[in-house]
C-alpha positions in Angstrom: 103.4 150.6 87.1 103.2 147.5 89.1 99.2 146.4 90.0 98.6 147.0 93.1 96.8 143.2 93.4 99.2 141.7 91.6 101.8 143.3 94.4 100.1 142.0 97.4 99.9 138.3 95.9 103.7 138.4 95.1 104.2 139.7 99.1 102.7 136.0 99.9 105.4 133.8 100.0 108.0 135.9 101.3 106.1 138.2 103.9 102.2 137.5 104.4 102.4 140.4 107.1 102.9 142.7 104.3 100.5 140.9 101.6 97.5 141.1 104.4 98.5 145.0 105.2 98.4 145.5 101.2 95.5 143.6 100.8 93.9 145.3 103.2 93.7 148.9 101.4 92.8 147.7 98.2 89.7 145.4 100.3 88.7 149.2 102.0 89.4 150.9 97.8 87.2 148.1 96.0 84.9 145.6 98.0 83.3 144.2 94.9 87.1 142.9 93.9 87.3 139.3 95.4 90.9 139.2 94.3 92.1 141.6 97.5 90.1 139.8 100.2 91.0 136.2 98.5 94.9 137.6 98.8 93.9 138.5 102.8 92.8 135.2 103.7 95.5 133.4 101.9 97.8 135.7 104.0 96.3 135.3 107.4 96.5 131.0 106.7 100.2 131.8 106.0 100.6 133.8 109.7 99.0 130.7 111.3 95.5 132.6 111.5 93.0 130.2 109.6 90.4 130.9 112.1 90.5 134.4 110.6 90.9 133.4 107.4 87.6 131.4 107.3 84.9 133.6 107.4 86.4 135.6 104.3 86.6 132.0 102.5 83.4 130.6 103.4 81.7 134.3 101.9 83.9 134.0 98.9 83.2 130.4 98.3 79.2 131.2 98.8 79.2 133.6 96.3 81.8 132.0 93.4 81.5 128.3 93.8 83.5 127.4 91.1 87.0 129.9 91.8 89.3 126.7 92.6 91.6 129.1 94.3 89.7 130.2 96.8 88.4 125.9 97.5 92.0 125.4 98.0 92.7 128.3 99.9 89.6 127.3 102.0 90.5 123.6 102.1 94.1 124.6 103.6 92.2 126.4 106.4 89.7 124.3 107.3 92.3 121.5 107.5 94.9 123.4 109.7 91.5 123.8 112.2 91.3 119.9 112.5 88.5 119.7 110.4 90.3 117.4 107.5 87.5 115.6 105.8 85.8 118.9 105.1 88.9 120.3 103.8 90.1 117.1 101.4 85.9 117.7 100.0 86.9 121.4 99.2 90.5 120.5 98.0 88.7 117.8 95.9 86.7 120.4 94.6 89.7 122.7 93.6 91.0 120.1 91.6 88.5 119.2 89.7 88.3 122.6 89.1 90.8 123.2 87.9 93.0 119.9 87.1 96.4 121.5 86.5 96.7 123.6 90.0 99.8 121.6 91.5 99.4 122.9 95.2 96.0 121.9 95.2 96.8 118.7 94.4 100.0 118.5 96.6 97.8 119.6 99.8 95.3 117.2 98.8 98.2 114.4 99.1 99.6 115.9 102.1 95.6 115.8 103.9 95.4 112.4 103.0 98.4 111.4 104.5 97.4 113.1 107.4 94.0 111.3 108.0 95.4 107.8 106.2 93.5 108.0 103.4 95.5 106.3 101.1 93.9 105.7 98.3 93.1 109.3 97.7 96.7 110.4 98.5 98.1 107.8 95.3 95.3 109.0 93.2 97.3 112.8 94.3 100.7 111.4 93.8 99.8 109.9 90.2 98.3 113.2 89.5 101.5 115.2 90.4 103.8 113.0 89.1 101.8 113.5 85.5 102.0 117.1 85.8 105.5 117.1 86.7 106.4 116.2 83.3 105.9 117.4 79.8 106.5 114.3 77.6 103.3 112.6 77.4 105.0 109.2 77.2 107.2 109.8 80.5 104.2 111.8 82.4 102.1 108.4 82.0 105.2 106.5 83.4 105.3 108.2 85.9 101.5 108.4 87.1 102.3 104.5 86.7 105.2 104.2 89.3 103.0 106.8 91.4 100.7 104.0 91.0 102.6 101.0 91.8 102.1 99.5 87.9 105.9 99.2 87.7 106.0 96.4 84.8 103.8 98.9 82.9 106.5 101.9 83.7 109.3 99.8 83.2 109.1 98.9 79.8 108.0 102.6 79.1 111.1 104.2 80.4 113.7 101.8 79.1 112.2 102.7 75.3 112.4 106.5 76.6 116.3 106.1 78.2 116.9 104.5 75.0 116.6 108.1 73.0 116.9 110.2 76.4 119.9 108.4 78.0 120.4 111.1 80.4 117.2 112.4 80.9 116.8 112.6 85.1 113.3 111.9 86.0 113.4 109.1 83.7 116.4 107.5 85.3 114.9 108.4 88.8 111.7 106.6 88.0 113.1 103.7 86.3 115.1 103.3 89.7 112.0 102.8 91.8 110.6 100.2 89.2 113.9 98.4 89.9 114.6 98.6 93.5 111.1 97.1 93.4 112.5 94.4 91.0 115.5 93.5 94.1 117.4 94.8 91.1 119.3 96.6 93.6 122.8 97.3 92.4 121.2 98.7 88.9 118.7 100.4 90.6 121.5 102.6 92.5 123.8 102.8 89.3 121.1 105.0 87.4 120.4 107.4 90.6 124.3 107.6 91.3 124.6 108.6 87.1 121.6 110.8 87.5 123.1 112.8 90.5 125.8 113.7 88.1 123.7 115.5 86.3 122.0 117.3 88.7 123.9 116.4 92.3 121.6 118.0 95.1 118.5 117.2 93.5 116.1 115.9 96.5 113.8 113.3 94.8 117.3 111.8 93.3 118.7 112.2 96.8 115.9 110.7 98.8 115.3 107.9 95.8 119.0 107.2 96.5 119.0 106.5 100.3 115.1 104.3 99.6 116.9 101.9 97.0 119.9 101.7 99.6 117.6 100.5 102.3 115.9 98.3 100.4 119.0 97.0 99.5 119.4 97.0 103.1 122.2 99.2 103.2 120.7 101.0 105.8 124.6 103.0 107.0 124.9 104.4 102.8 120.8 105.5 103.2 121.3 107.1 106.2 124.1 109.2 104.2 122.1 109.8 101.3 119.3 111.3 103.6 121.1 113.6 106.0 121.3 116.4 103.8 117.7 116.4 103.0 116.8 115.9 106.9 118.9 119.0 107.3 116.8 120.9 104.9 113.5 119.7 105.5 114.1 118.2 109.5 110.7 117.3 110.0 109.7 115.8 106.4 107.3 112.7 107.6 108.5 110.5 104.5 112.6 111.0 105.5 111.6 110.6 109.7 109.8 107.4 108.7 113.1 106.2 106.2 115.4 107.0 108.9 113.5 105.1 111.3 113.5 102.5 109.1 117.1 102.6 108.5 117.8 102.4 112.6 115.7 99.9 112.9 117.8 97.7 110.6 120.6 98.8 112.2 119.9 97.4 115.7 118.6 100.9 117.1 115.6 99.9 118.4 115.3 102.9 120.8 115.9 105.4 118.2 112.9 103.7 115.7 110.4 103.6 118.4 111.1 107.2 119.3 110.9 108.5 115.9 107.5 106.2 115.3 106.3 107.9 118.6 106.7 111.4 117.1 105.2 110.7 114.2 102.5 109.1 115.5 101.7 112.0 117.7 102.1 114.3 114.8 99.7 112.0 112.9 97.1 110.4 115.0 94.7 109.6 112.1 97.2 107.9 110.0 96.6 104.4 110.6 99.6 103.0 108.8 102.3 104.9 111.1 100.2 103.7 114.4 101.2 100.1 112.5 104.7 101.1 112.2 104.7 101.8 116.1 103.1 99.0 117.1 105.9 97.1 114.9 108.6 99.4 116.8 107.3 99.0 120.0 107.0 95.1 120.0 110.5 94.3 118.6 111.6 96.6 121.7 109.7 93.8 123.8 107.0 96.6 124.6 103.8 93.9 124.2 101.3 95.9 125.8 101.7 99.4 123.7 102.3 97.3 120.2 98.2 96.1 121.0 98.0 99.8 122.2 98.8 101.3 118.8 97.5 98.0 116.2 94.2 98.0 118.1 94.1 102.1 116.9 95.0 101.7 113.9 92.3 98.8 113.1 89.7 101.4 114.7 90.6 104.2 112.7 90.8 102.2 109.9 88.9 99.0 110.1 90.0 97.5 106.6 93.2 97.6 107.7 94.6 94.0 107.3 97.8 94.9 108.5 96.3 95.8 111.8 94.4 92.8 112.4 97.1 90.1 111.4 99.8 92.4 113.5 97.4 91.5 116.2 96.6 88.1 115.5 100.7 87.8 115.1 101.6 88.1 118.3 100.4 84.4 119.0 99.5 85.2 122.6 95.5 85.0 122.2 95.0 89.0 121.9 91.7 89.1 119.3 88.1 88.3 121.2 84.9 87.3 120.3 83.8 90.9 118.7 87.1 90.8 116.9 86.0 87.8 115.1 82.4 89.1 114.3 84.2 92.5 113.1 86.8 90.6 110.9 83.6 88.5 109.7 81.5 91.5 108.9 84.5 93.2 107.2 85.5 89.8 105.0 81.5 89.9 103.5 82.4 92.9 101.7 82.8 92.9 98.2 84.8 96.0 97.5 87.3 95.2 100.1 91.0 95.4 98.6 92.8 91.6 98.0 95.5 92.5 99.8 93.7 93.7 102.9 91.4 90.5 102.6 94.2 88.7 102.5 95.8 89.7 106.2 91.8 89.7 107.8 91.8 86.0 106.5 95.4 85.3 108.3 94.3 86.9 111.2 90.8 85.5 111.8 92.4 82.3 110.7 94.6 82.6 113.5 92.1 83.6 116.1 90.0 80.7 115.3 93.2 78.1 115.4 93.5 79.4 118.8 89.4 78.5 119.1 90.0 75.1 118.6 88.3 75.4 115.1 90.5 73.8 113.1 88.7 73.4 109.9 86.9 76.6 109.4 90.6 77.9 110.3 92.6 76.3 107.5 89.8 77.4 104.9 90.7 81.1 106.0 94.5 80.4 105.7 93.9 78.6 102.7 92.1 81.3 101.4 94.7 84.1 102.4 97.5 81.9 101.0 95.6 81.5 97.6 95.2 85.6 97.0 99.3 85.4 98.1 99.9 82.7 95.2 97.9 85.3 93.0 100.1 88.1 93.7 103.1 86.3 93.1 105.9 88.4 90.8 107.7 84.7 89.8 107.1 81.3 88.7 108.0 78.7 91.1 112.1 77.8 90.5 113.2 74.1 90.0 114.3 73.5 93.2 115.4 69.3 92.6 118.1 71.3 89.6 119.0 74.1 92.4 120.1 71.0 94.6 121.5 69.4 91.6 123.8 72.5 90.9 124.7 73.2 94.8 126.1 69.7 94.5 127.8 69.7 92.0 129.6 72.7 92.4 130.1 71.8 96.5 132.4 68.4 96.3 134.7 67.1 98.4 137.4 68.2 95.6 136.2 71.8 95.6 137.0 72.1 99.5 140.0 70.1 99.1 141.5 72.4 96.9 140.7 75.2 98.8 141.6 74.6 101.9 143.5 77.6 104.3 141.2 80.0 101.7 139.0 82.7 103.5 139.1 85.4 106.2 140.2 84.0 109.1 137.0 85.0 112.1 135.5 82.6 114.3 133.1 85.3 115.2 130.0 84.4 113.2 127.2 82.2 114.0 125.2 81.1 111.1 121.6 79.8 112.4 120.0 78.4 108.7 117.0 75.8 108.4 113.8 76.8 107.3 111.5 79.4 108.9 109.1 78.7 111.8 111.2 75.3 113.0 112.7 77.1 115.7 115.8 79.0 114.8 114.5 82.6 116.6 114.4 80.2 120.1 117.9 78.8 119.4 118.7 82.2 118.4 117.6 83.7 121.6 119.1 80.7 123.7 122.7 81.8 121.9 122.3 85.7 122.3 121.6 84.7 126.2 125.2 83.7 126.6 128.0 86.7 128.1 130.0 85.9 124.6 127.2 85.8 122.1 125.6 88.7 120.5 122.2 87.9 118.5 121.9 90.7 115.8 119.1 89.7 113.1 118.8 87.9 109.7 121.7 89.6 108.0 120.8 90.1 104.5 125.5 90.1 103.1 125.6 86.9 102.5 122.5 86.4 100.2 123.9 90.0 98.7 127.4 88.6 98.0 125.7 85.2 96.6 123.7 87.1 94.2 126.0 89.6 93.0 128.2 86.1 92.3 125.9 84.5 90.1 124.9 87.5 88.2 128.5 87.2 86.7 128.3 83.5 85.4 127.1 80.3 87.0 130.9 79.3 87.2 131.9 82.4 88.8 132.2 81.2 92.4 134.8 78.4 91.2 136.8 80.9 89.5 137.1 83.1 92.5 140.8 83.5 93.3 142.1 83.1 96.7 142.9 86.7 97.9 138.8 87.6 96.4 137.4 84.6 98.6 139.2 86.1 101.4 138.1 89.5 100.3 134.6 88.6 100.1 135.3 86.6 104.0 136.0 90.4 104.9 133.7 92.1 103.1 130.9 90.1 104.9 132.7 90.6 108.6 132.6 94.4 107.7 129.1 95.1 106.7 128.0 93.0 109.6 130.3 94.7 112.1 127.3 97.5 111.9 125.1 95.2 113.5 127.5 94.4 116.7 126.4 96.8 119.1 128.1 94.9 122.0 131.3 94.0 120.8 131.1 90.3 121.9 133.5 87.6 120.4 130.9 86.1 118.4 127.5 87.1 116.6 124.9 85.3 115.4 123.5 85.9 111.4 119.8 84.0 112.0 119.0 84.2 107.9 117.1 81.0 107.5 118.1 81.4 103.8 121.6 80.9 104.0 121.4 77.4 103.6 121.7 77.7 100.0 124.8 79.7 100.8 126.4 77.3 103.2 128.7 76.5 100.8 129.8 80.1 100.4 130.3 80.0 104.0 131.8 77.3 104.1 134.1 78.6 101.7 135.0 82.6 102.1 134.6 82.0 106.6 136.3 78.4 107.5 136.1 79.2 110.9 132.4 80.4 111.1 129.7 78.0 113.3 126.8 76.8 111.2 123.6 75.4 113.5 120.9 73.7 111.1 117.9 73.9 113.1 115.2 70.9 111.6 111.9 70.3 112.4 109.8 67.5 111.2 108.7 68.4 107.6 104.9 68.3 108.8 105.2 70.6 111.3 107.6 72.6 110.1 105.5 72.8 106.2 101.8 73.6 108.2 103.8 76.5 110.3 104.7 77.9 107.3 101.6 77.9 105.4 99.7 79.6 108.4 102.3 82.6 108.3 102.0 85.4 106.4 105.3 87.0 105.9 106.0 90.6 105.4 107.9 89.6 102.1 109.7 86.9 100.7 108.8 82.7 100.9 106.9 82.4 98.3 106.8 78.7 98.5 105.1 79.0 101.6 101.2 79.8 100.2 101.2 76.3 98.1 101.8 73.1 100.4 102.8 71.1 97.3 105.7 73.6 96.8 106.3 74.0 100.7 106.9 69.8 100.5 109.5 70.3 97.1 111.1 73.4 99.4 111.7 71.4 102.2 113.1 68.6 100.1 115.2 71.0 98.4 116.7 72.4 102.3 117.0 68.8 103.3 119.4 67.7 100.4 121.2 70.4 100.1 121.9 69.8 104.4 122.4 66.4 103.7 125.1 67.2 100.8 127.5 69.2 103.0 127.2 67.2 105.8 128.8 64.4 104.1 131.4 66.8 101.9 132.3 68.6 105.5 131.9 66.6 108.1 131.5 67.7 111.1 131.0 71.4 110.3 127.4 71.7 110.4 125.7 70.9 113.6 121.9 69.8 113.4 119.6 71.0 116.0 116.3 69.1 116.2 113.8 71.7 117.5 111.7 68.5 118.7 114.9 67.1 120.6 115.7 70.6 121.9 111.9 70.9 123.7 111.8 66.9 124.8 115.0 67.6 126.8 116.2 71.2 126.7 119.1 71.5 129.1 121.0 68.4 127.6 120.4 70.1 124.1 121.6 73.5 125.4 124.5 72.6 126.5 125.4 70.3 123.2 124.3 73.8 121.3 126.4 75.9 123.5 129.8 73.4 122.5 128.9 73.1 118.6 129.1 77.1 119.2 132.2 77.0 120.6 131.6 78.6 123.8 131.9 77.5 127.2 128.3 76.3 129.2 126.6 79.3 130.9 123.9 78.7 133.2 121.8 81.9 132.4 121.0 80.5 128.5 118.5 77.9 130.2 116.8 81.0 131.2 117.1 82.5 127.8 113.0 83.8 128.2 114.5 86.4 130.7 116.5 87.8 127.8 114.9 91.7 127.1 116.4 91.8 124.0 114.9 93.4 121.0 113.6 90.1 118.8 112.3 91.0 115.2 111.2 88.0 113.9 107.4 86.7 114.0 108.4 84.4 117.1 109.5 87.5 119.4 106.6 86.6 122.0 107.2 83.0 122.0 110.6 83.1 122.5 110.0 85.2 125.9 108.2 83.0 127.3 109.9 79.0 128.8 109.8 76.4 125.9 106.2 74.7 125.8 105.7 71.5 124.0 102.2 72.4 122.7 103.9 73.2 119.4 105.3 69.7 118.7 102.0 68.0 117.5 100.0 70.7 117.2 99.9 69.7 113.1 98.5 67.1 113.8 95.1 69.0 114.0 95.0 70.0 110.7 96.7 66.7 108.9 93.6 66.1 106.9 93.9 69.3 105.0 97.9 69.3 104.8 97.5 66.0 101.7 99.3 68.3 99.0 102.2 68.9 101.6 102.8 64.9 102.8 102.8 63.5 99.1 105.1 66.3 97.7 107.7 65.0 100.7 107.2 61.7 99.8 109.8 59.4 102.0 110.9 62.7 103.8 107.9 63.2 106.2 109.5 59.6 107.8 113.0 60.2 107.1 114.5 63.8 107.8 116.6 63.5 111.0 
């Protein structure tokens, strides 16, 4: 015969109604039993009654402080009540407890997510992902990815895959460590082999459609995730992927709306009141961005992200008790690098707008030094990166392949270097009736990569059907991007001037605008930026001087083995005289003058790069010198350019 306690506790997870009716009786039959009332209040949390629930839980709790059940069961409530920090003390108390009860732990993670305490939800996640596995080797690898130690986890579960080729988790979580990596392709080949082992599996599913976005395949993510948004519709970690996803997809409506929900679902979460503020100022929305960074710096005032998303929008936002907060926070010793780092951008920033030049660049010097400490790579040889681009690139190389390539005279490469301009020649472009500005389109890099993974020759061994399949392989993956169905479309991926030979090559007909600034300038603009990933050359000025060297030669190179097929924008010419330089821009982009792209700040559009403020407002020469305040700290810079910083037009 089935125990009557044991009957109401199996009623909980499919009918709590009957569970609390059950648990009821046997409360009224033995009162000294603190299984039935424990069973009761579990129930009435499951009908949405913690308030009930409570009292039973806080009697229980007084009288057997240790039962981690009932902690949990009383952390749940007091949560769902709106009193989270008082339920994350009891749910810490459950766990430590009793260290193996998994939806302890998993509410503890979801509580912290709630209130944004982040620290306590990884120390959750680590903890789950241990006890989701019984290998003691894997369970440690996988605290590890919880943890964000991927070298550690990598080498772990490529010595496990070895013996345990097939083995799921261990495939899953040796994804993460590579989509980390940028290993991208590999990355999705081991979740792809995984699935066919077990195909509807939801962390395989939803680690699919992450390493697709990061890949920035955002289309084949959103793919990978409708089936688990179907299942679980208002999971925040898929809302905030697909948001993501639309984002990169041009939908800037869509992301705000989704950040919006969650936001309003989440109002303690700091890092999602960041994500809106991100949403809301590439949607040109100025005022709510500084709405939702300047709540997530008060519910959180570590947050770095906060405070340089602030200080980013270049349009004097921070105030004198910002800068005495940022100070204060900066003193502490326990505060995490990575946050210290984006307080020292931003206060560096807000005293650059002070007029205190000095006491500025020893911030941004000091932000760009925990950067350089970070740093996954060594620094590449860029003078042998030049020296293989030309090289491969002659005047023969073209010659031979001339007529080769997909035949479009839609795209519109904008290259250089970041910060010298390109988002304002970007924005003057996307002003004209034939131009549609998308963003920094990541197919080209893709395509360049996957090349050289197969042989440092393998570009010159290219046949001509694959260059002009690769020419339409680009034009379809960026065809997401054109919303508007314009003639021509701009790709503004600074990067691509390593590629401009690949361009040159798979898309004879594509537009290429080089837009230079002078080294100085354009060096110091990049030093002072913190970049939400990628440049690692920026944080060291010697390498920033080598870098530009490096994007100078390799300019240089093409422009005398094609002539005439690159077309140099001087961001200094464009602001000395900018209708005369408009309308030379707007015939090296083979469209007819239009009159509204001198008004190119009226332009709503959505604008995702660091620059979006600047570029709504008219061009302002204040830029041009503005270096020049900070020339006696920039020495590493000038003598790595050597003869450039007089000789780069």
């Amino acid at each position: 015969m089935t125990d009557p306690v044991e009957q109401a506790a199996a009623a909980l997870a499919d009918n709590p109604a009957r569970a609390s009716q059950l648990a009821k009786v046997l409360v009224m039959q033995n009162a000294a039993d603190p299984r039935p009332r424990l069973i009761l209040a579990s129930a009435l949390r499951r009908m949405g009654k913690p308030g009930e629930a409570l009292p039973l839980l806080l009697a229980l709790a007084a009288k057997w402080p240790r039962a981690a059940r009932t902690r949990y069961e009383l952390g749940l409530s007091l949560s769902l009540l709106g009193r989270e920090e008082e339920g994350i003390a009891h749910l810490e108390a459950a766990v430590s407890m009793e260290p193996g009860l998994v939806e302890a732990w998993e509410a503890l993670s979801n509580t912290a997510f709630a209130l944004g305490r982040y620290v306590t939800e990884a120390q959750a996640q680590a903890r789950l992902a241990r006890l989701s596995v019984a290998d003691a080797r894997l369970a440690a690898a996988a605290e590890a990815v919880a943890l964000g130690h991927w070298e550690d986890a990598e080498r772990v579960l490529r010595d496990y895959l070895a013996s345990h080729p097939d083995h799921v988790e261990a495939l899953r979580l040796l994804s993460d460590c590579l989509s980390v990596a940028g290993a991208h392709e590999q990355a999705e080949a081991l979740l792809r082999h995984a699935l066919t082992i077990q195909p509807e599996l939801a962390p395989l599913l939803f680690a699919l459609a992450r390493a697709l976005f990061a890949a920035q395949r955002a289309e084949a993510a959103l793919l990978e995730l409708a089936p688990l948004e179907r299942a679980d519709p208002a999971n925040p970690a898929y809302r905030n992927l697909r948001a993501a996803c639309l984002a990169l997809l041009g939908d800037e409506a869509g992301a705000a709306a989704i950040q919006s929900e969650l936001a309003a679902r989440y109002p303690a979460n700091p890092r999602i009141a960041v994500n809106l503020g991100h949403a809301l100022r590439t949607r040109g929305d100025r005022d709510g961005a500084i709405a939702a960074y300047r709540r997530a710096a008060a519910l959180q005032p570590t947050n770095g992200e906060a405070w340089w998303s602030l200080a980013n929008l270049k349009i004097g936002v921070l105030c004198d008790a910002d800068e005495r907060e940022m100070r204060h926070i900066l003193q502490s010793p326990c505060l995490d690098e990575r946050e210290r780092m984006r307080l020292s951008y931003a206060l560096g920033r807000l005293l650059e707008d002070a007029g205190a030049f000095a006491e500025s660049f020893e911030h941004y010097a000091a932000g760009a030094a925990i950067a350089v400490r970070q740093r996954q790579t060594a620094s590449p040889d860029y003078p042998q990166q030049g020296a293989d681009i030309s090289t491969l690139f002659s005047e023969d190389f073209f010659a031979r392949r001339q007529g080769w390539g997909a035949a479009s005279a839609a795209p519109i490469f904008v290259v250089g270097l970041p910060r010298s301009g390109s988002t304002l020649v970007e924005q003057i472009l996307a002003t004209h009736p034939d131009i549609e500005g998308t963003m920094e389109l990541p197919y080209m890099g893709s395509i360049a990569s996957r090349l050289a993974a197969t042989g440092p020759d393998a570009v010159s061994r290219l046949t001509e059907p694959e260059v002009r399949a690769l020419g339409e392989e680009y034009l379809a993956q960026a065809a997401i991007h054109r919303r508007l169905g314009w003639p021509h479309f701009i790709d503004k991926m600074p990067n691509n001037f390593r590629h401009v030979g690949l361009i040159r090559l798979i898309l004879p007909d594509a537009r290429i605008i080089d837009v230079r600034r002078h080294p100085m300038a354009a060096g110091f603009s990049c030093f002072k930026q913190l970049f939400a990933k990628g440049h690692d050359y920026s944080y060291d000025l010697a390498e920033l001087g080598l870098y530009y060297r490096f994007y100078l030669s390799a300019m240089r190179h093409f422009a005398k083995v094609q002539p005439g097929k690159i077309y140099t924008q001087v961001y200094e010419s464009l602001v000395a005289e900018p209708e005369a330089q408009i309308a030379a821009l707007l015939d090296a982009a083979g469209v007819d003058f239009a009159p509204e792209c001198l008004r190119f700040h009226e332009n709503r559009r959505a604008v995702r790069t660091v620059s979006s403020e600047q570029v709504r407002q008219p061009i302002y020469r204040f830029a041009v010198e503005h270096w020049r305040n900070y020339e006696i700290f920039l020495g590493p810079l000038k003598r790595a350019l050597g003869d450039v910083d007089s000789n780069w037009r």
